[in-house]
Steps between C-alpha positions, in 0.01 A plus 500: 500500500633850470624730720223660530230205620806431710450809674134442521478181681772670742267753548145253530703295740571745725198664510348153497674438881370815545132424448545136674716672821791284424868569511640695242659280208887402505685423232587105439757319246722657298506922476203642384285107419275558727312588848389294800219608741372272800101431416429325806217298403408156536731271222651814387704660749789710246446611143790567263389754203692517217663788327671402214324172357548706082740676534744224664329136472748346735371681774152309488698190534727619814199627683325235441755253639477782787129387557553101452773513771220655733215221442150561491550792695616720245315645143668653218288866316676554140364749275614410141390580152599100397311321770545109313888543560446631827281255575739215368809656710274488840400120396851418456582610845257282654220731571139523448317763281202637663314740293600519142250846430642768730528812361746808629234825412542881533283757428544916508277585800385811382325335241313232714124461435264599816264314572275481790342208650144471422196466781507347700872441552671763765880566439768517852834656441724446776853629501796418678836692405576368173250223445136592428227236556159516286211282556125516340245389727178359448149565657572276807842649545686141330799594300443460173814605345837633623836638366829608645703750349856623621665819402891519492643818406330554137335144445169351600555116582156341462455179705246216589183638272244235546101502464291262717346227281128600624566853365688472196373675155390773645819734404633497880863430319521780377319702749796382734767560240373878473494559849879365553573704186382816669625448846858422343445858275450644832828435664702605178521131343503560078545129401306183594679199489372082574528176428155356345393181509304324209155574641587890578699568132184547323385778730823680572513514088204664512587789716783574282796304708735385242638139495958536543572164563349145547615370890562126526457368843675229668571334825786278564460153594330332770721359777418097567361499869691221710366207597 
């Protein structure tokens, strides 16, 4: 990948610790491959982003060896414009591919559609230093929908967009993703930047966030339990 969607996933990765209230990303393997950040969560406690995977191929392979020395305890994020032989380098190493439709989006903020939720959905903005917290609300106060947005210096890291199943089709997606988009705009944030999965690319397309990169996903292998 270039130099620039190298920069990019530096800058989603940090805000993306940000947004999640992790430790800030370290770098891991050789200078400038990639970053490490602990996640914490259950079967995935450290994920290893890389920088590089275009620009420098070999550095998909040494951060992936990285991952496979950690178990199942470790995953591997590489934004690439040739996912098959990124793909084929993290098989070699041993590890599993996750999801094989990320997407690494940005989007000029300025230029984000507003949209309100309709009746009778209520939105809650709650903000707490640099991470802003929007949820949409039915008529018996259940949570229909919710985003997370962090702002780091200039960029707006969007995070965890999800619409309940008993409320979905009713444009709550991107009710949420104009509310983040204006609370970000209010603390000086000009780009968005996140990392879409298959069932949110066809509505972040549609408000204008542009596809940089696909993401391939992996996790390295499971450690045998003793008997």
């Amino acid at each position: 990948m270039a130099k620039t969607g190298s920069e990019l996933m530096r800058r989603w990765s940090t805000g993306w610790t940000v947004a999640r209230s992790l430790p800030g990303p370290e770098p891991v393997g050789s200078a400038g491959d990639g970053l490490r950040s602990r996640c914490d969560q259950p079967g995935r406690e450290v994920e290893v982003f890389a920088l590089r995977a275009d620009e420098e191929p070999g550095s998909v392979a040494r951060l992936a060896a990285v991952v496979a020395a950690a178990g199942g305890t470790a995953g591997l994020t590489v934004p690439t414009l040739h996912p098959e032989a990124v793909q084929a380098a993290v098989a070699a190493a041993g590890l599993e591919v996750l999801h094989r439709s990320e997407w690494l989006m940005t989007t000029v903020l300025a230029e984000h559609p507003r949209q309100a939720p309709t009746a009778p959905y209520g939105r809650e903005v709650r903000t707490a230093g640099p991470v802003t917290v929007v949820s949409l609300r039915g008529s018996c106060g259940e949570v229909a929908a919710r985003g997370t947005v962090a702002v780091v210096g200039a960029d707006a890291i969007v995070d965890r967009v999800g619409t309940d199943a008993a409320h979905r089709r009713r444009g709550l997606g991107g009710a949420v993703m104009s509310a983040l988009a204006e609370a970000a705009t209010g603390q000086g944030a000009l780009t968005g930047l996140l990392v879409a999965s298959e069932e949110g690319q066809h509505l972040y397309s549609s408000l204008g966030w542009r596809h940089e990169a696909d993401v391939v996903i992996a996790r390295g292998p499971a450690v045998p339990s003793a008997r």
